[in-house]
MIDOSE-1310 file (N, C-alpha, C; in nm, 2 decimals, decimal comma, always signed):
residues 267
xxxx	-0,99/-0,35/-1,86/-0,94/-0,35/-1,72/-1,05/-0,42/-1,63; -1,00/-0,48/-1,52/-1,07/-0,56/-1,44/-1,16/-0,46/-1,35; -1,25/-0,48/-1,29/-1,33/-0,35/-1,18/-1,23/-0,37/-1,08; -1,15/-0,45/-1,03/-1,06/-0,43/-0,90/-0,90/-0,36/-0,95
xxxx	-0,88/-0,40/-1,07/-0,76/-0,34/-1,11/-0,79/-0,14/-1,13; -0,96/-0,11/-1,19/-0,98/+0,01/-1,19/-1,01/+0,06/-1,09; -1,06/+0,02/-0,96/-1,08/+0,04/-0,83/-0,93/+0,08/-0,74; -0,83/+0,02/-0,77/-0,65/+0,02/-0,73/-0,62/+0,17/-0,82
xxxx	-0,64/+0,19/-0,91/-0,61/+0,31/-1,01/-0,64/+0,42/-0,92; -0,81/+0,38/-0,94/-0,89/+0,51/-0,87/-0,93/+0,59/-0,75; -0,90/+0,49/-0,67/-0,89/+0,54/-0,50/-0,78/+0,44/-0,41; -0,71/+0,32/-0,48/-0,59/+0,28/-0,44/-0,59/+0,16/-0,36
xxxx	-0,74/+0,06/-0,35/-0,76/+0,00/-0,26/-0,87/-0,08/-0,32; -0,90/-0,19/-0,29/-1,05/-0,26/-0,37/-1,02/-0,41/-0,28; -1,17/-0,47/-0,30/-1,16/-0,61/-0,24/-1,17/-0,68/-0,31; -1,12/-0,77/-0,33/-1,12/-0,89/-0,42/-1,14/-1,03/-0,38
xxxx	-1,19/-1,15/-0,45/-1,22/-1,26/-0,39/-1,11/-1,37/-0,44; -1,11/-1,44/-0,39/-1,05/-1,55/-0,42/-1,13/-1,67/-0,54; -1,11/-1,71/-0,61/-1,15/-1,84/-0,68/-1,18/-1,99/-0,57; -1,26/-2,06/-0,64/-1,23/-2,16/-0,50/-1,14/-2,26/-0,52
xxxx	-1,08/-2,26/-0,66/-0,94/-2,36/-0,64/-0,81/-2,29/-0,62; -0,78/-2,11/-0,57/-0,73/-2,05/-0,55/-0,76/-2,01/-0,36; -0,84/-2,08/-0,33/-0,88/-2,07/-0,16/-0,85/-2,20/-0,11; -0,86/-2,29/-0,21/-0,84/-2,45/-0,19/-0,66/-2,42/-0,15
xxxx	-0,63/-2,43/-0,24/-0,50/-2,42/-0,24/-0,42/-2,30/-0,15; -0,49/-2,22/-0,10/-0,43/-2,10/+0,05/-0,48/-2,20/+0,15; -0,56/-2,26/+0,15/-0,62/-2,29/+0,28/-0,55/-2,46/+0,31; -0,46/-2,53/+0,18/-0,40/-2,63/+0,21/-0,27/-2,59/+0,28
xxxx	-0,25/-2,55/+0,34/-0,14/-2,49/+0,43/-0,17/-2,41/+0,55; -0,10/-2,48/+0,67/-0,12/-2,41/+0,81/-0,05/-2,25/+0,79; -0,12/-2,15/+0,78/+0,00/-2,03/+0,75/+0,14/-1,97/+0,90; +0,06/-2,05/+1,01/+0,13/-2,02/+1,12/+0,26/-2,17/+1,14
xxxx	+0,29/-2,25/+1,05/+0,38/-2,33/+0,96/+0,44/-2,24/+0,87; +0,40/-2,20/+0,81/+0,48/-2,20/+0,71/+0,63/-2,10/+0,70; +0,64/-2,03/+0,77/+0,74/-1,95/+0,77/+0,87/-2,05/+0,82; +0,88/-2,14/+0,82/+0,93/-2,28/+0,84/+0,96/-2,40/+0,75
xxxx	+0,89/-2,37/+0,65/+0,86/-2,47/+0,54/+0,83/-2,40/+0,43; +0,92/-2,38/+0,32/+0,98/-2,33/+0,21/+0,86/-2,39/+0,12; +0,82/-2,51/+0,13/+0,71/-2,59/+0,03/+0,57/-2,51/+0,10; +0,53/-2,49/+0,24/+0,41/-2,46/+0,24/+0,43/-2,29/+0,20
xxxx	+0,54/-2,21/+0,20/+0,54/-2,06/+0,17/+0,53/-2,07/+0,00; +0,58/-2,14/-0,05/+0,54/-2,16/-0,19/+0,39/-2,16/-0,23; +0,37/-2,28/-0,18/+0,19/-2,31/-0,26/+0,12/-2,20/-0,21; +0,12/-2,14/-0,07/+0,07/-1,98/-0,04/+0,06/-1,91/-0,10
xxxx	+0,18/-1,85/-0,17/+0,20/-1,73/-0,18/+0,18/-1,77/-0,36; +0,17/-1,92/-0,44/+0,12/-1,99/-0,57/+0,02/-1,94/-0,53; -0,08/-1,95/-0,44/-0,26/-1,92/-0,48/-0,29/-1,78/-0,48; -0,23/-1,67/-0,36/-0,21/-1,55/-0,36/-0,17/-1,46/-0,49
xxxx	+0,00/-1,50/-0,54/+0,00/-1,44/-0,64/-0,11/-1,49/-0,81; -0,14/-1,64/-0,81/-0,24/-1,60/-0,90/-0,37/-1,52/-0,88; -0,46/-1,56/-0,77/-0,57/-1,43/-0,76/-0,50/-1,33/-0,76; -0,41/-1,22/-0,75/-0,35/-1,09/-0,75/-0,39/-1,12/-0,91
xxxx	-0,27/-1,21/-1,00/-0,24/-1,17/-1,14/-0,35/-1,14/-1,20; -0,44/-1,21/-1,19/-0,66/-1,22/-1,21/-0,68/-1,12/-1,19; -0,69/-1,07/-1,08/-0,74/-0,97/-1,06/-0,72/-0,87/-1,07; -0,61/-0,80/-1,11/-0,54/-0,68/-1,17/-0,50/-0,66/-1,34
xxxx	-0,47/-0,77/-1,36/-0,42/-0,79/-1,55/-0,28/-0,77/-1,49; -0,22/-0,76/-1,45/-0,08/-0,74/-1,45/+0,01/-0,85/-1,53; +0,13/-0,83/-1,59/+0,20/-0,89/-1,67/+0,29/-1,00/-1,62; +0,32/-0,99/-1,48/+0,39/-1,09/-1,37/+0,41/-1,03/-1,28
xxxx	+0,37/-1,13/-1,15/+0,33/-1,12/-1,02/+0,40/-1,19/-0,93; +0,49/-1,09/-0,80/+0,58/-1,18/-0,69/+0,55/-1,12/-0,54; +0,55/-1,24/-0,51/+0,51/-1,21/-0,37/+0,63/-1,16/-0,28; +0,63/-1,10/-0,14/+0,73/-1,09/-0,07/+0,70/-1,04/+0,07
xxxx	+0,77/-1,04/+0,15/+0,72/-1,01/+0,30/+0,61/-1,03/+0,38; +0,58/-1,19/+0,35/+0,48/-1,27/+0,42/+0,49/-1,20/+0,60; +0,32/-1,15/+0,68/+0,34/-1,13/+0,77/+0,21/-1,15/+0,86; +0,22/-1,21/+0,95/+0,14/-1,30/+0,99/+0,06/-1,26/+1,12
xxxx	-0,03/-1,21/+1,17/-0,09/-1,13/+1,32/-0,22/-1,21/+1,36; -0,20/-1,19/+1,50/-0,30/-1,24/+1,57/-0,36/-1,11/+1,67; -0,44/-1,10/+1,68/-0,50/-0,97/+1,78/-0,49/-0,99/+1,95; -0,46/-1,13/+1,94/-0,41/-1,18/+2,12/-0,27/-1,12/+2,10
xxxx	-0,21/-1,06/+2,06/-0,07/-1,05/+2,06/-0,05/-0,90/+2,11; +0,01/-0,84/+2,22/-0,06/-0,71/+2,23/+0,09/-0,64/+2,23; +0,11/-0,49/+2,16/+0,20/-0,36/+2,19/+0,29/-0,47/+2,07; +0,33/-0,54/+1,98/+0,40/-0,61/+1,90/+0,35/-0,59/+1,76
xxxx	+0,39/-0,50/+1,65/+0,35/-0,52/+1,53/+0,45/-0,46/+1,47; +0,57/-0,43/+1,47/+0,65/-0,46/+1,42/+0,80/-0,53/+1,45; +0,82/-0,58/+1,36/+0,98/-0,67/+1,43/+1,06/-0,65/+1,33; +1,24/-0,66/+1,31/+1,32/-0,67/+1,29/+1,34/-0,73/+1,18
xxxx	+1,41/-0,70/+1,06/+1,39/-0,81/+0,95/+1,46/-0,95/+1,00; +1,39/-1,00/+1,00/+1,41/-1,18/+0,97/+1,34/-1,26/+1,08; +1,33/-1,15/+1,13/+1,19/-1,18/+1,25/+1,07/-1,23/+1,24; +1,00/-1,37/+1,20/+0,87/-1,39/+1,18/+0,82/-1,47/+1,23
xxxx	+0,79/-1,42/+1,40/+0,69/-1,46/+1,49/+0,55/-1,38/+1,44; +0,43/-1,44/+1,48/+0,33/-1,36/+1,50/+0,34/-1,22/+1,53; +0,28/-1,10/+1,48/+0,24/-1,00/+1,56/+0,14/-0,93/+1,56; +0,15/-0,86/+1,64/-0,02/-0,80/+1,67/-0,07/-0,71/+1,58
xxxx	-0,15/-0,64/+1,56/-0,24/-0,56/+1,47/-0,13/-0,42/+1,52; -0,14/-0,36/+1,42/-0,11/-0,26/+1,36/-0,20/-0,12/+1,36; -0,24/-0,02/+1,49/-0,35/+0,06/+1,54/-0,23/+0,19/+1,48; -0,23/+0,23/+1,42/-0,15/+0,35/+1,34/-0,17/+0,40/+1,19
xxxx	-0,23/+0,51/+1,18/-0,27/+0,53/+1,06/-0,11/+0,56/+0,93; -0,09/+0,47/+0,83/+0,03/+0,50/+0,79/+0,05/+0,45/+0,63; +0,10/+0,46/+0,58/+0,14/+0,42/+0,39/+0,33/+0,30/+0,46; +0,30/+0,21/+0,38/+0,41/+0,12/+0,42/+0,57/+0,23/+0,40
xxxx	+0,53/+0,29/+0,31/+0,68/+0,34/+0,23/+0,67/+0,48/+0,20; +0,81/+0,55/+0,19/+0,78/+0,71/+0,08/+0,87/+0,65/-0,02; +0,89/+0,74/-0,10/+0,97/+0,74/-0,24/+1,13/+0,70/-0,22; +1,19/+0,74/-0,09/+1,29/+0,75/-0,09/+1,32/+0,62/+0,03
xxxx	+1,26/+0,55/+0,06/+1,23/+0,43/+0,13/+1,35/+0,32/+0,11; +1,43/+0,25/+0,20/+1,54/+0,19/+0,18/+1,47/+0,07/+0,14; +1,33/+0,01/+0,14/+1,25/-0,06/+0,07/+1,25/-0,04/-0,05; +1,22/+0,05/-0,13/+1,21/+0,08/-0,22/+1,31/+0,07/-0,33
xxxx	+1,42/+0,13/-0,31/+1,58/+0,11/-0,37/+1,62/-0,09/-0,36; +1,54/-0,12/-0,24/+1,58/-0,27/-0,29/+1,47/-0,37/-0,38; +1,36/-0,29/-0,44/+1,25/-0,30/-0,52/+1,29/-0,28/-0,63; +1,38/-0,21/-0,65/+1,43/-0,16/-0,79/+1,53/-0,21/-0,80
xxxx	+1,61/-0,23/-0,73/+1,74/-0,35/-0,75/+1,62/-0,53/-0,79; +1,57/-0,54/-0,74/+1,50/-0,63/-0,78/+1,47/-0,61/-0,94; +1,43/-0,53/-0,92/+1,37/-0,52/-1,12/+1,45/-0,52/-1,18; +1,57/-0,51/-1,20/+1,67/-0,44/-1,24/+1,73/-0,64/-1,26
xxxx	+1,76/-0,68/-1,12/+1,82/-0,82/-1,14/+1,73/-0,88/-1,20; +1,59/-0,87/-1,23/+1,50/-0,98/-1,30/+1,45/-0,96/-1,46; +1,56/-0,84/-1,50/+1,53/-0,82/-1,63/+1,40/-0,73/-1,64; +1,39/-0,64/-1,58/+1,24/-0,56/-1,53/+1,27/-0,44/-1,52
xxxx	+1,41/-0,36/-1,54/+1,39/-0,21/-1,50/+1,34/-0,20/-1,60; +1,21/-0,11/-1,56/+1,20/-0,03/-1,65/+1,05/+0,01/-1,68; +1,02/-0,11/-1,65/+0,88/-0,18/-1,68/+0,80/-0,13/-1,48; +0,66/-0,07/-1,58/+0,63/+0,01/-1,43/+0,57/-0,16/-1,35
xxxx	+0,60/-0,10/-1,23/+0,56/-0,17/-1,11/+0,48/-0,10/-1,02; +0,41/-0,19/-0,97/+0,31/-0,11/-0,84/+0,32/-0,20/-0,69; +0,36/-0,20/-0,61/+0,33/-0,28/-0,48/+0,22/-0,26/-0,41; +0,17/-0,37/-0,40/+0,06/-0,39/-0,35/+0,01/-0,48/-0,27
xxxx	-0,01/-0,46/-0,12/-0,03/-0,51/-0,03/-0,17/-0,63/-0,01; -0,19/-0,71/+0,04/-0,30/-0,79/+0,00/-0,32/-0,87/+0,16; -0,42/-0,84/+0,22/-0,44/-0,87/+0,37/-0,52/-0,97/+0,36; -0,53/-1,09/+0,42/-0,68/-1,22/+0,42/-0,67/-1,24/+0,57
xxxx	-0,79/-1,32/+0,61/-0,84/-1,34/+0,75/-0,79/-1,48/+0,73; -0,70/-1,56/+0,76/-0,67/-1,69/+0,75/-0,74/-1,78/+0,89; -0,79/-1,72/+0,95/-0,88/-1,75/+1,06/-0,95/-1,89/+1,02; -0,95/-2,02/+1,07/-0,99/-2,16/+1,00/-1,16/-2,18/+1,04
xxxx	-1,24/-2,06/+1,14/-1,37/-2,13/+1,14/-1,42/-1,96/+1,16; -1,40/-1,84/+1,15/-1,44/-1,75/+1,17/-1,44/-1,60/+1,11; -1,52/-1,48/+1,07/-1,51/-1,38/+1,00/-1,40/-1,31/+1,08; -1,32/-1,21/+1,04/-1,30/-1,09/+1,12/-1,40/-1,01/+1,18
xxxx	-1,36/-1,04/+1,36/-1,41/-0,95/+1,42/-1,35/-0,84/+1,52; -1,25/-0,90/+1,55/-1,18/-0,81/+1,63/-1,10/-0,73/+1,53; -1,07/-0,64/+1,55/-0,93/-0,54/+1,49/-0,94/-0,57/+1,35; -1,07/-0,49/+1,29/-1,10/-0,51/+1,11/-1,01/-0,42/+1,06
xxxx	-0,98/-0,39/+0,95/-0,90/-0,32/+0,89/-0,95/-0,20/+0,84; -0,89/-0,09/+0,82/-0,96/+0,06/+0,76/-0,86/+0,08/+0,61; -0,93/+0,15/+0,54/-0,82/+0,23/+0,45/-0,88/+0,31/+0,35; -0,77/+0,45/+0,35/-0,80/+0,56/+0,33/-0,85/+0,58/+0,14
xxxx	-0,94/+0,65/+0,14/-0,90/+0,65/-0,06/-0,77/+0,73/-0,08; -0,70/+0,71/-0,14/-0,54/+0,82/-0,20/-0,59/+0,92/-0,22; -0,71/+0,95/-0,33/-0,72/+1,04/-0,39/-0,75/+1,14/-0,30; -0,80/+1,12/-0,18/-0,88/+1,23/-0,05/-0,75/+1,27/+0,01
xxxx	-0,62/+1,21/+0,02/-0,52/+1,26/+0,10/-0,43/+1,36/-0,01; -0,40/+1,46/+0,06/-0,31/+1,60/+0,02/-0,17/+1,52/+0,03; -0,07/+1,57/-0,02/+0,02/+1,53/-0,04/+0,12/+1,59/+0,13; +0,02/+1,67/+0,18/+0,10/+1,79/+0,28/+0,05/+1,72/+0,41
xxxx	-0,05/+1,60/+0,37/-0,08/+1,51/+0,49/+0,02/+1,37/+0,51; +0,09/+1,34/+0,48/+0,18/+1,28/+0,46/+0,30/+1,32/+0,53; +0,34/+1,23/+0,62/+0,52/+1,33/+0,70/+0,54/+1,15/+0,71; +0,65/+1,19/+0,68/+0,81/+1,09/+0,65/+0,85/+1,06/+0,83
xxxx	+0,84/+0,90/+0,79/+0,94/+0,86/+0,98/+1,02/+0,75/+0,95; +1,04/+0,72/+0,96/+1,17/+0,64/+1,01/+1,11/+0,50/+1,14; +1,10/+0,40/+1,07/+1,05/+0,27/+1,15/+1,20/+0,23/+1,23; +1,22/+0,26/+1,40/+1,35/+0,18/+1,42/+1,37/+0,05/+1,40
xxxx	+1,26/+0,01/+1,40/+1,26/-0,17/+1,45/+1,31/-0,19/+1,32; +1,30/-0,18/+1,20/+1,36/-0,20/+1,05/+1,45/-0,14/+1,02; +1,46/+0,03/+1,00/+1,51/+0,11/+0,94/+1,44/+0,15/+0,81; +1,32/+0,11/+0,80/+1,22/+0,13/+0,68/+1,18/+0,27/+0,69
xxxx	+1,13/+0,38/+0,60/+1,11/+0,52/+0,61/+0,92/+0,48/+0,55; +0,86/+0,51/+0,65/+0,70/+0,51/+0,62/+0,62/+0,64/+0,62; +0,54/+0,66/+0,56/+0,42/+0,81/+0,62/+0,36/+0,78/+0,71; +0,36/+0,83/+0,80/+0,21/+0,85/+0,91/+0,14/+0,99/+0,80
xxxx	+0,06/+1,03/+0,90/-0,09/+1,05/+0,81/-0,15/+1,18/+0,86; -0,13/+1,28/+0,87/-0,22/+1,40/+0,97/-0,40/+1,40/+0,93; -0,46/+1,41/+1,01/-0,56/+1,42/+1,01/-0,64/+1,51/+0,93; -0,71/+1,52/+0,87/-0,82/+1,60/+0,77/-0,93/+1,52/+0,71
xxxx	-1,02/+1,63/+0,80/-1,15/+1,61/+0,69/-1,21/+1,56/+0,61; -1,14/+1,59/+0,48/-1,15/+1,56/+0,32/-1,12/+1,38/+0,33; -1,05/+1,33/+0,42/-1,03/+1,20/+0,41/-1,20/+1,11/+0,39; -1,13/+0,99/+0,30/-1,29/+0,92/+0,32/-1,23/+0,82/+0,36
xxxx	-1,24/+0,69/+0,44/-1,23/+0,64/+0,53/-1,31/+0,49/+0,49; -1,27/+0,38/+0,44/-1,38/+0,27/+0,45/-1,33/+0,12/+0,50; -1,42/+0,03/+0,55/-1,35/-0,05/+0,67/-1,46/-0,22/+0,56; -1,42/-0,28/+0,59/-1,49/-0,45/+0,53/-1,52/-0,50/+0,65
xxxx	-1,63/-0,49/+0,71/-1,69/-0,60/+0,84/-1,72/-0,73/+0,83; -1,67/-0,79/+0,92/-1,64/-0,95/+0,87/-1,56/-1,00/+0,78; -1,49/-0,97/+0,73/-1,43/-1,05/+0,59/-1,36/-1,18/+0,62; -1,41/-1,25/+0,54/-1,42/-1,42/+0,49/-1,26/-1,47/+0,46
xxxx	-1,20/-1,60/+0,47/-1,12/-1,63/+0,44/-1,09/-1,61/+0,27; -1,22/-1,61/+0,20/-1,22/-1,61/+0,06/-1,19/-1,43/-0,04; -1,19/-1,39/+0,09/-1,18/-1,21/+0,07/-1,05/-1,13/+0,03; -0,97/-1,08/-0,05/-0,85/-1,00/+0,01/-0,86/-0,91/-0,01
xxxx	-0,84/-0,81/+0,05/-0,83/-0,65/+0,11/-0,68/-0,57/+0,02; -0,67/-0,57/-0,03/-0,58/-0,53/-0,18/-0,56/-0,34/-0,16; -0,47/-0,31/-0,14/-0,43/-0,15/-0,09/-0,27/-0,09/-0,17; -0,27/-0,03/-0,24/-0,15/+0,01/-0,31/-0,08/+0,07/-0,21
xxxx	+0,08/+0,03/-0,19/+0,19/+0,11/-0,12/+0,30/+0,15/-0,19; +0,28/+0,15/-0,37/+0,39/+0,23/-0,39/+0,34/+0,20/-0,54; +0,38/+0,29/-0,64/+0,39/+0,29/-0,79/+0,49/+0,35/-0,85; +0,63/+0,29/-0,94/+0,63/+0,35/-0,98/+0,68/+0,48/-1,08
xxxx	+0,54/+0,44/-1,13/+0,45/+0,55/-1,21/+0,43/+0,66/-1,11; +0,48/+0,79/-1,11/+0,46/+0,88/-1,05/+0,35/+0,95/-1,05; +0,29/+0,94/-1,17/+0,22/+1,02/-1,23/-0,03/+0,92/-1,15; +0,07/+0,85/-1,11/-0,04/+0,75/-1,03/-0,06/+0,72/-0,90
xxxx	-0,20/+0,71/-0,84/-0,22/+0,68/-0,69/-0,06/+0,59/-0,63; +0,01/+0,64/-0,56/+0,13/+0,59/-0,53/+0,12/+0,54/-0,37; +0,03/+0,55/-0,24/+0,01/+0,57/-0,10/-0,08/+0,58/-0,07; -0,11/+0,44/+0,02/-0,26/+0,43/+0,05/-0,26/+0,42/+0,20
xxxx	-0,32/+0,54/+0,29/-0,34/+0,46/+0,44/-0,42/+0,37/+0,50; -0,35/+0,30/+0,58/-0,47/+0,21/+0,62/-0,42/+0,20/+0,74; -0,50/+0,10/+0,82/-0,46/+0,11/+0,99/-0,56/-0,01/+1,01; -0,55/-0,07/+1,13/-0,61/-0,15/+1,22/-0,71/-0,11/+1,37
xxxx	-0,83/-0,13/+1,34/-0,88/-0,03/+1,43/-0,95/-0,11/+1,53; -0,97/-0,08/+1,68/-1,05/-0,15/+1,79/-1,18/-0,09/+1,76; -1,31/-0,17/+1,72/-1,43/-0,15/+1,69/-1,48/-0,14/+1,83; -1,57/-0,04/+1,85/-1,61/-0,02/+1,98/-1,77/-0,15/+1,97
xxxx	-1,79/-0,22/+1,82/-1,92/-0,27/+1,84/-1,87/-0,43/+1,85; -1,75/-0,44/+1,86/-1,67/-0,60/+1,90/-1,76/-0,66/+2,02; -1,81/-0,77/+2,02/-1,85/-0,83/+2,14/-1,71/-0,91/+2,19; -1,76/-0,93/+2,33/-1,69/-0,95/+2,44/-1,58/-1,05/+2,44
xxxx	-1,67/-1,17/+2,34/-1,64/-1,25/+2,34/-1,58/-1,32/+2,20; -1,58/-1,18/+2,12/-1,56/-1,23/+1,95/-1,43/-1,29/+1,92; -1,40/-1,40/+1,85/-1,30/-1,51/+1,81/-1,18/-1,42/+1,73; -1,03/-1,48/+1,79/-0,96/-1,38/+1,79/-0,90/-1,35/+1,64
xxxx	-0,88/-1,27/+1,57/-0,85/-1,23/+1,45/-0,70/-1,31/+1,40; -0,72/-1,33/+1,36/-0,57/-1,41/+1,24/-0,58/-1,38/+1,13; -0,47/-1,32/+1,07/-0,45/-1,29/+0,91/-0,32/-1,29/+0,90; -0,27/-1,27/+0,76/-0,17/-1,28/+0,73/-0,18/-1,16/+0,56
xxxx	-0,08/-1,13/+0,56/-0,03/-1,02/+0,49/+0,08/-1,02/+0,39; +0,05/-0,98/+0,30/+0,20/-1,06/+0,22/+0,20/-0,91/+0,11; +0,33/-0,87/+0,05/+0,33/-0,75/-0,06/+0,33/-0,82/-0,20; +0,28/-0,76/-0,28/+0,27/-0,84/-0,45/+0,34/-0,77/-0,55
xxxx	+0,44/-0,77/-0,57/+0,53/-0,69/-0,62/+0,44/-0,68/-0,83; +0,38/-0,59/-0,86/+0,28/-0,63/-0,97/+0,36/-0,55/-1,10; +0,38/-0,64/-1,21/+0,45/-0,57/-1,35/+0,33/-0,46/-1,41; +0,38/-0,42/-1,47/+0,21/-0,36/-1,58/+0,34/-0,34/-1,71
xxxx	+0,33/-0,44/-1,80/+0,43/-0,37/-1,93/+0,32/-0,31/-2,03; +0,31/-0,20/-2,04/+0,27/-0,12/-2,14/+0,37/-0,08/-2,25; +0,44/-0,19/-2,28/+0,50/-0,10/-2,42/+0,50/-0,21/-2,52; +0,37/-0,33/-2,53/+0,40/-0,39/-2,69/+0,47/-0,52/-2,63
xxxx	+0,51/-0,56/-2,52/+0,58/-0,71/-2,51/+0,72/-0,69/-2,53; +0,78/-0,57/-2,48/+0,92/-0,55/-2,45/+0,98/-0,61/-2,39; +0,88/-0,68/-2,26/+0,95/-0,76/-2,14/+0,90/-0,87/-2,16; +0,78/-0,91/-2,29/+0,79/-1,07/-2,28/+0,89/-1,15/-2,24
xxxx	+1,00/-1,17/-2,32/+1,09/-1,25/-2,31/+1,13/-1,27/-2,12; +1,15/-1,17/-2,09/+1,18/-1,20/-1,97/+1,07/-1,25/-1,84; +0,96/-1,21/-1,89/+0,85/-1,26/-1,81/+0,87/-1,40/-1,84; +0,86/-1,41/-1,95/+0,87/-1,59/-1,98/+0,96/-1,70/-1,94
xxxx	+1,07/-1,62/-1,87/+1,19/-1,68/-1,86/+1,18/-1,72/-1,70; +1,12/-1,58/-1,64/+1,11/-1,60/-1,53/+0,96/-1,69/-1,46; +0,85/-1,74/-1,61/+0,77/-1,81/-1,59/+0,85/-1,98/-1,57; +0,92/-1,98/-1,72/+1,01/-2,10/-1,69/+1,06/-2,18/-1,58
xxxx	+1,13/-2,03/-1,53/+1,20/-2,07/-1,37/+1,09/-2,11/-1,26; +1,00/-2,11/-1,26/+0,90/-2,12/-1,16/+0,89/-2,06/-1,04; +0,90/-1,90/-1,11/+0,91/-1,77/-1,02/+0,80/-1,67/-1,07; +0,71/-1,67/-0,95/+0,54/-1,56/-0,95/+0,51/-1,64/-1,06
xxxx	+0,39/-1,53/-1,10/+0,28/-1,57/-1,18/+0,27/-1,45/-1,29; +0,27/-1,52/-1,42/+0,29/-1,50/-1,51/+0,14/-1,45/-1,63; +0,10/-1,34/-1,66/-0,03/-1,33/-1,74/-0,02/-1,40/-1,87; -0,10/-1,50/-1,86/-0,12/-1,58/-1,99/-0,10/-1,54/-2,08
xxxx	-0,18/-1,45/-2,08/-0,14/-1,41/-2,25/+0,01/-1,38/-2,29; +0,09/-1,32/-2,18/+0,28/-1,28/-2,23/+0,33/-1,46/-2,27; +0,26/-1,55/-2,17/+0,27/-1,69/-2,19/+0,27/-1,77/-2,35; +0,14/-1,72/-2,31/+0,11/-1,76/-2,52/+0,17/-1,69/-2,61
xxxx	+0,15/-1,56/-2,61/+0,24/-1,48/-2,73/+0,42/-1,58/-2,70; +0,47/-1,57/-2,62/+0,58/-1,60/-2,60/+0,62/-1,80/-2,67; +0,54/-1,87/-2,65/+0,50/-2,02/-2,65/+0,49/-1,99/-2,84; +0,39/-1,92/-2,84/+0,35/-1,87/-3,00/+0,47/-1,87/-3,14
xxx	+0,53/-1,78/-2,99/+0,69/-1,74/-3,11/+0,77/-1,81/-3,11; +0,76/-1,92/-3,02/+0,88/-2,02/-3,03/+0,80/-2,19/-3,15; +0,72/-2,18/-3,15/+0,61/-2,30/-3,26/+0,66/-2,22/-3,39
């Protein structure tokens, strides 16, 4: 296992870097374009889902709910599905999803149409500073380890702007708490929001926080956000075939090796 894939396991969250012909290729696309242009959401979310596949081992990798914030954007951080204006940072301690999440049931309809029930999945959120000359400094990002949150800290709401059902977060103690100061366009901030494997870190909080040590004048935050819908087939290449099929199609990204084994059996 990768240290970022065993870091997602173990407390639900890890940083990861990008490759540089995997930054080359995020950074040939304006991302405040692209929700407009089907070709630049492609090669994006092409460089994103291969660093994810790299950095986890996962068996095939899909991106989904590209979401794009500026820190000038103020009281706006969530919108409406189909809604994809800029919006602002996100100051709320929360897990994207619970179990019973109208997200979720269309996660599993997904798998299900792609030849995939069955085969565990993890969603996993993946944040970068797409910022073109500057670190994050305003409104860095926080997030919680899983393992420190009780299950009795967790309460179920109801997002109106969606109809999405998310956790907010009660406060305790026991929580450990850790934030990335400055992070680099080459950085991604990788947080689990759902597995599932039950039996596994399933809800990770994280939030957006106003640093009281921001100067006055620090350059305004831009990132962009996107979910990685991640396979893990543990049973022997049951789902080869259909990983391969869906490599064919020129849909996510595909772990080499299901590639070769699959290429293998057809020679």
């Amino acid at each position: 296992e990768s240290p970022v894939h065993e870091q997602l396991e173990s407390c639900g969250f890890a940083l990861g870097r990008l490759m540089d012909s995997e930054l080359a290729e995020a950074q040939s696309v304006d991302p405040f374009r692209m929700q407009d242009s089907p070709d630049m959401m492609k090669t994006y979310n092409n460089a994103i889902e291969t660093a994810v596949q790299r950095l986890t081992g996962a068996s095939w990798v899909r991106s989904t709910n590209v979401v794009l914030r500026r820190s000038s954007v103020v009281g706006v951080h969530t919108l409406p599905r189909g809604d994809n204006k800029p919006r602002g940072p996100v100051n709320d301690v929360h897990c994207d999803f619970t179990p019973n999440a109208y997200a979720i049931g269309r996660f599993n309809l997904l798998a299900e149409r792609l030849q995939l029930s069955g085969c565990r999945y993890a969603i996993i959120n993946v944040w970068r500073n797409v910022a073109k000359d500057s670190n994050v400094s305003q409104w860095p990002m926080a997030v919680c380890d899983s393992g420190s949150v009780a299950p009795s800290d967790l309460i179920p709401r109801e997002s109106p702007e969606n109809g999405n059902t998310i956790y907010n977060v009660l406060p305790n103690p026991r929580h450990k708490w850790y934030t990335f100061p400055q992070m680099e366009p080459k950085e991604l901030l990788m947080f689990k929001q759902y597995d599932s494997d039950a039996s596994k870190l399933r809800f990770t909080p994280h939030t957006a926080f106003d640093d009281p040590t921001t100067l006055p004048n620090a350059p305004v935050r831009e990132s962009c956000e996107l979910r990685a819908m991640c396979f893990f087939d543990t049973s022997a290449g049951r789902f080869d075939s259909a990983i391969y099929a869906l490599h064919r199609a020129g849909q996510g990204v595909a772990d080499p090796a299901v590639i070769a084994r699959c290429m293998g059996h057809k020679l």
